[in-house]
N, CA and C of each residue as an Amber inpcrd file, in Angstrom:
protein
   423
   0.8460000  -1.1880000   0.0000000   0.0000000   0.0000000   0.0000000
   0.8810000   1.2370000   0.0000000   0.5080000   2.2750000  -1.0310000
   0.9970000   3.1710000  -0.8670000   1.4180000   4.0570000   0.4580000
   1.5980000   4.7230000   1.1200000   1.8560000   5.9030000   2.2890000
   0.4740000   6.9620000   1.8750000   0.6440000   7.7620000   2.6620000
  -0.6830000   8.3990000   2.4660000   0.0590000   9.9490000   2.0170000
   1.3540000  10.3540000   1.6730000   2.2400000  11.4970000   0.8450000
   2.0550000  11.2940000  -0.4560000   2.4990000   9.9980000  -0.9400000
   2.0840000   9.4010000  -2.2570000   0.8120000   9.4390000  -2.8890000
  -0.0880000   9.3150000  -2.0740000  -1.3460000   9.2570000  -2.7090000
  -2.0540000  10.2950000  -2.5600000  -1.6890000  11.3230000  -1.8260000
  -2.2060000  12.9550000  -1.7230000  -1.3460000  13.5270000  -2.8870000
   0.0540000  12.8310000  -3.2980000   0.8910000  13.1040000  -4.8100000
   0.0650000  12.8960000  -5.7330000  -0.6180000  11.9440000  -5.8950000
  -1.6020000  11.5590000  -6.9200000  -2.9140000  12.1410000  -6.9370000
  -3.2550000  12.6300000  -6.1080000  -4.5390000  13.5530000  -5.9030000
  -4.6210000  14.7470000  -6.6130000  -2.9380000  15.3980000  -6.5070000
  -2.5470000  16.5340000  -7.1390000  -2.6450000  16.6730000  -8.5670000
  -2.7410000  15.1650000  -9.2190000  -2.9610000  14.9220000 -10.8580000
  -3.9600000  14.8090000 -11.1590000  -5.0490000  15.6310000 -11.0170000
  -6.4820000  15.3130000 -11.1780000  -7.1980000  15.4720000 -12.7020000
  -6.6880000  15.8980000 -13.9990000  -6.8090000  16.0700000 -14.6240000
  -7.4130000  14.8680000 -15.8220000  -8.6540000  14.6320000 -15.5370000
  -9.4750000  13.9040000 -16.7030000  -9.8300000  12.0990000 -15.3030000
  -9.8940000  12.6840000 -14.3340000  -9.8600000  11.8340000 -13.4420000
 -11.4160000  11.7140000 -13.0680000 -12.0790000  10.2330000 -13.2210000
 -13.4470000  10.1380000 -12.6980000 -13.7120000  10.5590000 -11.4240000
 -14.8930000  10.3780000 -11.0760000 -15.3680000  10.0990000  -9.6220000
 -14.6410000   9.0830000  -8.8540000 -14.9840000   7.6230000 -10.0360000
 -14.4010000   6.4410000  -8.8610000 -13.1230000   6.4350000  -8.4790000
 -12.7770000   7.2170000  -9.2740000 -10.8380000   6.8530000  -9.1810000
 -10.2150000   7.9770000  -8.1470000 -11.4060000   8.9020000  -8.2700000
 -11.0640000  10.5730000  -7.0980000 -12.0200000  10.0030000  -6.2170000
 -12.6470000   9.0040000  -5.5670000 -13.0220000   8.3770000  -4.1100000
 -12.2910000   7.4140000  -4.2310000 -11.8360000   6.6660000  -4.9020000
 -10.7420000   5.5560000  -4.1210000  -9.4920000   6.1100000  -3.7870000
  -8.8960000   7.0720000  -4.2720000  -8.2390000   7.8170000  -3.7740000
  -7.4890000   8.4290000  -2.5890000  -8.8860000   9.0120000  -2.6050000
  -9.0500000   9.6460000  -1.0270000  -9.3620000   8.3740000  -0.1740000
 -10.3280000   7.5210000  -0.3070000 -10.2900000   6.7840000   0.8330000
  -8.9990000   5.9460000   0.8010000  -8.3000000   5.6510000  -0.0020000
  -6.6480000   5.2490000   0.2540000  -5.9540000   6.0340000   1.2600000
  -5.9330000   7.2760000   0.5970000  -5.7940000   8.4850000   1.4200000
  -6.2010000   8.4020000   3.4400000  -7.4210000   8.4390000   3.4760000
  -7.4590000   8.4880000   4.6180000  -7.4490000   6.9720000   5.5020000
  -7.2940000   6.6820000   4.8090000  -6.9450000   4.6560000   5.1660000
  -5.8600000   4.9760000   5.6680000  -4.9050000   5.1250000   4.7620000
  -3.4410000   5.2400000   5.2320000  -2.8040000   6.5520000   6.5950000
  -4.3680000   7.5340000   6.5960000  -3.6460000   8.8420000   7.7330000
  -4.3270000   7.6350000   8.6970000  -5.6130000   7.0480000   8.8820000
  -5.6160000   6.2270000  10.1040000  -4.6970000   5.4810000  10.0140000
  -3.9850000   4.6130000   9.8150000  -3.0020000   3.6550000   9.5850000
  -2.1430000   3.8840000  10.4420000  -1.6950000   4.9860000  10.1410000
  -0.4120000   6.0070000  10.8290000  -0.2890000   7.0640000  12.2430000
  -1.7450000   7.0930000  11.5440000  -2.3630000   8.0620000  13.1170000
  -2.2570000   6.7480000  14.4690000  -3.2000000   5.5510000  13.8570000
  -3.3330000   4.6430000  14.7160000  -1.8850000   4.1550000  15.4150000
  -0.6710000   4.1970000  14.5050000   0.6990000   3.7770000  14.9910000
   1.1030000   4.7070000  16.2440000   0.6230000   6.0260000  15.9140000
   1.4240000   7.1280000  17.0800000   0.0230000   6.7970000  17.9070000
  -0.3370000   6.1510000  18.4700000  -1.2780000   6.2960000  19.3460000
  -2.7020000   7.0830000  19.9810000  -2.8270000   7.6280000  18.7500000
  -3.8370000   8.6840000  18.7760000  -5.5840000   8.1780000  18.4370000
  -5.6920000   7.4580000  18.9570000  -6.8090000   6.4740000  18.7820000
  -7.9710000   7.4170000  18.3220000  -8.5800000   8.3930000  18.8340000
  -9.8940000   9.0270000  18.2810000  -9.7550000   9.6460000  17.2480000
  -8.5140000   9.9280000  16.7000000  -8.0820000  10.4710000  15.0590000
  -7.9420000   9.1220000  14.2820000  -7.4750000   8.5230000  15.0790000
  -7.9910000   7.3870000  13.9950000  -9.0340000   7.0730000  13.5490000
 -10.3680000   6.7650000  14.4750000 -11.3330000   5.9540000  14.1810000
 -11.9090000   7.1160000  13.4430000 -11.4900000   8.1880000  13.6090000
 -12.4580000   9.4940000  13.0850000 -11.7210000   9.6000000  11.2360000
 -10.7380000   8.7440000  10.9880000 -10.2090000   8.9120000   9.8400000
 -10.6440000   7.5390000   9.2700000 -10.6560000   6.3520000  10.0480000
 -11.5240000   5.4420000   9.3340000 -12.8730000   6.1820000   8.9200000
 -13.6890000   6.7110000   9.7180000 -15.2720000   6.8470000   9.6410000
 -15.0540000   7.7690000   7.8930000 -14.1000000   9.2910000   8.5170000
 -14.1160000   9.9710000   6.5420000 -13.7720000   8.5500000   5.7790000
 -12.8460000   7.6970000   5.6040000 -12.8490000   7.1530000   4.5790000
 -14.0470000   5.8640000   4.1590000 -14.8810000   5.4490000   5.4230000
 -16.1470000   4.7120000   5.2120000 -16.9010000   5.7420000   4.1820000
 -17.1670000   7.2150000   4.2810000 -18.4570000   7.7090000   3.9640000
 -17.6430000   9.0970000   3.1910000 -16.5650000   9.0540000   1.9950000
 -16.0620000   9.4260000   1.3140000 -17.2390000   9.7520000   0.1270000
 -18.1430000   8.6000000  -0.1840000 -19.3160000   8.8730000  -1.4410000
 -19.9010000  10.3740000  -0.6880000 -20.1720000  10.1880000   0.2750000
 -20.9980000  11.8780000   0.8820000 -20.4400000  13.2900000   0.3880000
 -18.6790000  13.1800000  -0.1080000 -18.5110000  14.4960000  -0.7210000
 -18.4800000  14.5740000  -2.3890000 -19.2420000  15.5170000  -2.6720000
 -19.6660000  15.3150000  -4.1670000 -18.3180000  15.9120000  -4.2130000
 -18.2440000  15.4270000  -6.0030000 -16.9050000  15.5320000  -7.3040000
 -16.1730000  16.6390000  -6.8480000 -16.9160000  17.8150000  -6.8060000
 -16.3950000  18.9220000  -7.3510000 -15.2200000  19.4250000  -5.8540000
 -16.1240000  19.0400000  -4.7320000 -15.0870000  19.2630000  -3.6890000
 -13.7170000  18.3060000  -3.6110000 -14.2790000  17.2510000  -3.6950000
 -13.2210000  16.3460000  -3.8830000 -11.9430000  16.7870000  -5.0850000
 -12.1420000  16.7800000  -6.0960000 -11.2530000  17.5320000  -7.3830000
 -10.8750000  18.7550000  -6.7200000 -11.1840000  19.9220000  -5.8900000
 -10.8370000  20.7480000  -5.7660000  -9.3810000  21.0920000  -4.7390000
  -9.7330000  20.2020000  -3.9000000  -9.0200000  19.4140000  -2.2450000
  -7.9370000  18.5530000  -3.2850000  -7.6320000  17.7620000  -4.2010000
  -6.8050000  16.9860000  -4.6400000  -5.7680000  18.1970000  -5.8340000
  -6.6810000  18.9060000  -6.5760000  -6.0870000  19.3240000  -7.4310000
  -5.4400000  20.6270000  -7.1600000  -6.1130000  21.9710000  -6.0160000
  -5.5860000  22.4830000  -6.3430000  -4.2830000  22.8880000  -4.7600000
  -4.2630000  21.5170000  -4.2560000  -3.4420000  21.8210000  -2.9450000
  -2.2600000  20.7070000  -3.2200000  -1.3580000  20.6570000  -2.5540000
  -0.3690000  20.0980000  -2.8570000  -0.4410000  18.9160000  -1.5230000
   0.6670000  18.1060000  -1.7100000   0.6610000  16.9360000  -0.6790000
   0.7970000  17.7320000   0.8110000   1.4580000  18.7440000   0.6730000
   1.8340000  19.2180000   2.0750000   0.8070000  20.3640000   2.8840000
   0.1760000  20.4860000   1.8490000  -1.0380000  21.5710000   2.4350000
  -2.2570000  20.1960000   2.9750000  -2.1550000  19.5010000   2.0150000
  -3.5180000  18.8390000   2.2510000  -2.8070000  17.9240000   3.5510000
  -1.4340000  17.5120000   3.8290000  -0.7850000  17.6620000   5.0690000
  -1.4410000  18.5990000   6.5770000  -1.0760000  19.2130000   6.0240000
  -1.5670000  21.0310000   7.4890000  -2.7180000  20.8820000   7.5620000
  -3.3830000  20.4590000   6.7370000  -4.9270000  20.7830000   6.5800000
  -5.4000000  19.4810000   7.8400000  -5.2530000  18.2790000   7.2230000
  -5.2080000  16.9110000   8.0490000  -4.9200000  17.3420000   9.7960000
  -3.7430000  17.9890000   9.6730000  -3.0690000  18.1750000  10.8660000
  -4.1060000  19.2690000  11.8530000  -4.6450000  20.1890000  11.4400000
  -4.7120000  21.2870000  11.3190000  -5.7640000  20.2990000  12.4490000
  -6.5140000  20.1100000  11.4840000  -8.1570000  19.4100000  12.0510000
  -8.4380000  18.3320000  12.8390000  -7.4230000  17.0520000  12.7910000
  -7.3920000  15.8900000  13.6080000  -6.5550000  16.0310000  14.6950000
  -5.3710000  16.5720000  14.3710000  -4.4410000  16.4690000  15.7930000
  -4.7270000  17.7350000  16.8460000  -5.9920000  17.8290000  17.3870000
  -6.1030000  18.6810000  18.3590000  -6.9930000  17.8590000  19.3100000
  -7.0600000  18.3400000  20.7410000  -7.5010000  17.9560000  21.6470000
  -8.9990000  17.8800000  21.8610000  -9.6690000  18.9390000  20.9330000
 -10.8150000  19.4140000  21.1370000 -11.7670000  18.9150000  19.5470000
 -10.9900000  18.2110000  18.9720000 -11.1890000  17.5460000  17.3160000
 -12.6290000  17.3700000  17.4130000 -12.9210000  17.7200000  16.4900000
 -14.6400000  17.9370000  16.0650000 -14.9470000  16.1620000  15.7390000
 -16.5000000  16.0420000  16.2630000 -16.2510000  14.5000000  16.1040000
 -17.3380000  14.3770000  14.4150000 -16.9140000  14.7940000  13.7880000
 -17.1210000  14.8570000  11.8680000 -18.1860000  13.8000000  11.3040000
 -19.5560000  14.2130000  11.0540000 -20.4010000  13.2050000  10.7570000
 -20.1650000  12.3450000   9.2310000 -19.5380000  12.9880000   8.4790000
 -18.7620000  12.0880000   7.4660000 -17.8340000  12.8460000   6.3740000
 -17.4330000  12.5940000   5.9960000 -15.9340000  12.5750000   5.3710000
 -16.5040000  14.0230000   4.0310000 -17.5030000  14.5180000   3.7990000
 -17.7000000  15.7710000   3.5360000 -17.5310000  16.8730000   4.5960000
 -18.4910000  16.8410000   5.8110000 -18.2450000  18.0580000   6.5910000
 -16.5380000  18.2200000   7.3510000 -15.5330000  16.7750000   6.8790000
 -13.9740000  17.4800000   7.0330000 -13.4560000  17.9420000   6.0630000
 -13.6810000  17.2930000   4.5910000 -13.0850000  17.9080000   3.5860000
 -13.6640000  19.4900000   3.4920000 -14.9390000  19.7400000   3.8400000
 -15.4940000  21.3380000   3.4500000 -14.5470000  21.9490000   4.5070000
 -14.6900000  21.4870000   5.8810000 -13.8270000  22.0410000   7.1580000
 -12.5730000  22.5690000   6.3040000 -11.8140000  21.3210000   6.1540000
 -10.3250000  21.3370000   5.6510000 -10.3950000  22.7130000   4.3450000
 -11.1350000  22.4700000   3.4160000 -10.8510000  23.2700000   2.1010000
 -11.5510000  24.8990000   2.5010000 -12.4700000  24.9150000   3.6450000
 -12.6520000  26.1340000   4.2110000 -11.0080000  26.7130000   4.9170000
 -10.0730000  25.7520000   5.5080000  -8.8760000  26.2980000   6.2760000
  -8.2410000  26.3380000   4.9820000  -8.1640000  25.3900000   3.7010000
  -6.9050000  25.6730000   3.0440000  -7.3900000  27.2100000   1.8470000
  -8.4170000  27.5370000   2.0070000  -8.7580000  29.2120000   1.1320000
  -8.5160000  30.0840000   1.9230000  -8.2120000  29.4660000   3.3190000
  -8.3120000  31.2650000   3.9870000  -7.1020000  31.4330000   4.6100000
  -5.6270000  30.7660000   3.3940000  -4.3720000  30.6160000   4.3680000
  -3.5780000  31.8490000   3.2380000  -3.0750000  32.8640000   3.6580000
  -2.4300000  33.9910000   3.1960000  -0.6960000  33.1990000   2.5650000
  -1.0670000  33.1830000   1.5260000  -0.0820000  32.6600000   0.8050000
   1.2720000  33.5820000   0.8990000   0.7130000  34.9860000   0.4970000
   2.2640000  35.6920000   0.9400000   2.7140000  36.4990000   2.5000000
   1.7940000  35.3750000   2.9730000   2.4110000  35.6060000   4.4800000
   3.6090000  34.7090000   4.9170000   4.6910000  35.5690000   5.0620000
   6.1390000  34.5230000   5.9010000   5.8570000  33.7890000   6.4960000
   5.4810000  34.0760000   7.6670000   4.9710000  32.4110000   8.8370000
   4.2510000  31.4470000   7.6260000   3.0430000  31.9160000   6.8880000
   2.7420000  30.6490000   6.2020000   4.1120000  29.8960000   5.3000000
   4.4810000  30.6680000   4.6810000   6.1490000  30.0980000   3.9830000
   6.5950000  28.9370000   4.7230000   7.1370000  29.8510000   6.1160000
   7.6310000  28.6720000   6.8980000   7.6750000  27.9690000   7.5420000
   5.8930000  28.2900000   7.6110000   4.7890000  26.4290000   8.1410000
   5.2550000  25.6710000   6.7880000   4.9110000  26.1400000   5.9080000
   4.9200000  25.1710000   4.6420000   6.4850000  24.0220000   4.4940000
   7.4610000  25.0590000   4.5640000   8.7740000  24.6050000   4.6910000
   8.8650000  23.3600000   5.5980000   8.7620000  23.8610000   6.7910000
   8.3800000  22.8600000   8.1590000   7.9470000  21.8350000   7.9780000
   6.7560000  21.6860000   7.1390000   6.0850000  20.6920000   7.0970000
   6.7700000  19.9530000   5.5840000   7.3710000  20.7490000   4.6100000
   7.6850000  19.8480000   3.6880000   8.7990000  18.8740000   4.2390000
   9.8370000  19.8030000   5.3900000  10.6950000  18.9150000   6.0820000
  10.8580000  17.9420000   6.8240000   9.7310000  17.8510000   7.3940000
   8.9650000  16.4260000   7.9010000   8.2450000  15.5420000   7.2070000
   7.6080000  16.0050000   5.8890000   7.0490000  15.1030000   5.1880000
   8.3870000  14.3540000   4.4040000   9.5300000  14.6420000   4.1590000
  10.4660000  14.4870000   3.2600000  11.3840000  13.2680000   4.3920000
  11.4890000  13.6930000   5.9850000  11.7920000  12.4500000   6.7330000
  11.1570000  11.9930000   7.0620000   9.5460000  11.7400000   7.0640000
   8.8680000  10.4220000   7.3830000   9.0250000   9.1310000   6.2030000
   9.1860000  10.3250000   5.0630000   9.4250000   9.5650000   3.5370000
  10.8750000   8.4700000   3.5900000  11.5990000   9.1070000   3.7400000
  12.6450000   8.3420000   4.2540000  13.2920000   7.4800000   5.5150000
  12.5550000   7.9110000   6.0370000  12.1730000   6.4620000   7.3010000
  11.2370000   5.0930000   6.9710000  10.3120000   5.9440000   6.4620000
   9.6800000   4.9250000   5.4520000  10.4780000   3.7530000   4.5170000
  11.2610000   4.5570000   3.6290000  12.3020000   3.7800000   2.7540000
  12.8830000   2.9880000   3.4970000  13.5760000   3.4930000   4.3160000
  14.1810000   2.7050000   5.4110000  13.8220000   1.3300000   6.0260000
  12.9250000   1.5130000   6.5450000  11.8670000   0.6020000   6.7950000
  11.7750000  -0.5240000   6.2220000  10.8670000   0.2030000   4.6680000
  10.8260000  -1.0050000   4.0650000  12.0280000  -1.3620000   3.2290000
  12.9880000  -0.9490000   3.1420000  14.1930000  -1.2880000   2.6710000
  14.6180000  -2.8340000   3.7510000  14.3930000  -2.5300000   4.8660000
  15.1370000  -3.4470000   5.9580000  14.0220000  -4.9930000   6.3490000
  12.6640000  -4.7850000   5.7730000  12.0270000  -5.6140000   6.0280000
  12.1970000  -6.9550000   5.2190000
């Protein structure tokens, strides 16, 4: 199975891409953030990332294409982060009212603001060593 960087990579190619292939996608997608979430111990982000990827059909095309195509692996990163890893995490009746959540935080992020720059940076730098721990990993298995 892919990682869930890879397949938010592929999200980013949305161009002439169905429905079925932009919901299997995403629910790969959020298969794999529970997967991972579930490893660091964060149990209610998990089950709350299984539940978006059970009920993924609930967000129509256009949001979905919009969330894949016009954000990159590392925003749709922050975005994930943004919304699951907090204490007070909204408990999300299905996998539309996080993607609207999420694509409501990723329009209202000031692109030529510095701090955003170097959230972005930050986070590409951690996405770039989980990637390679990863390799690692499965290099050694």
């Amino acid at each position: 199975m892919r990682n869930p960087t890879e397949i938010a990579a592929v999200l980013g190619d949305m161009s002439a891409v169905d429905n079925a292939i932009l919901q299997a996608a995403t629910i790969d997608l959020f298969t794999g953030l529970a997967n991972a979430i579930d490893e660091l111990n964060y149990k209610r982000a998990a089950l709350i990332m299984r539940k978006m990827a059970a009920t993924v059909a609930t967000v129509p095309y256009e949001l979905l294409a919009e969330f894949g195509y016009n954000y990159d692996p590392v925003l749709i990163g922050c975005a994930v982060r943004q919304q699951i890893f907090r204490m007070d995490v909204a408990d999300y009746v299905n996998a539309h009212d996080l993607v609207l959540t999420m694509l409501d935080w990723l329009r209202s992020i000031d692109f030529d603001d510095p701090n955003t720059q170097e959230m972005i940076e930050k986070m590409e730098v951690t996405l770039q060593c989980v990637r390679n721990d990863s390799k690692r990993q499965n290099r050694s298995s």
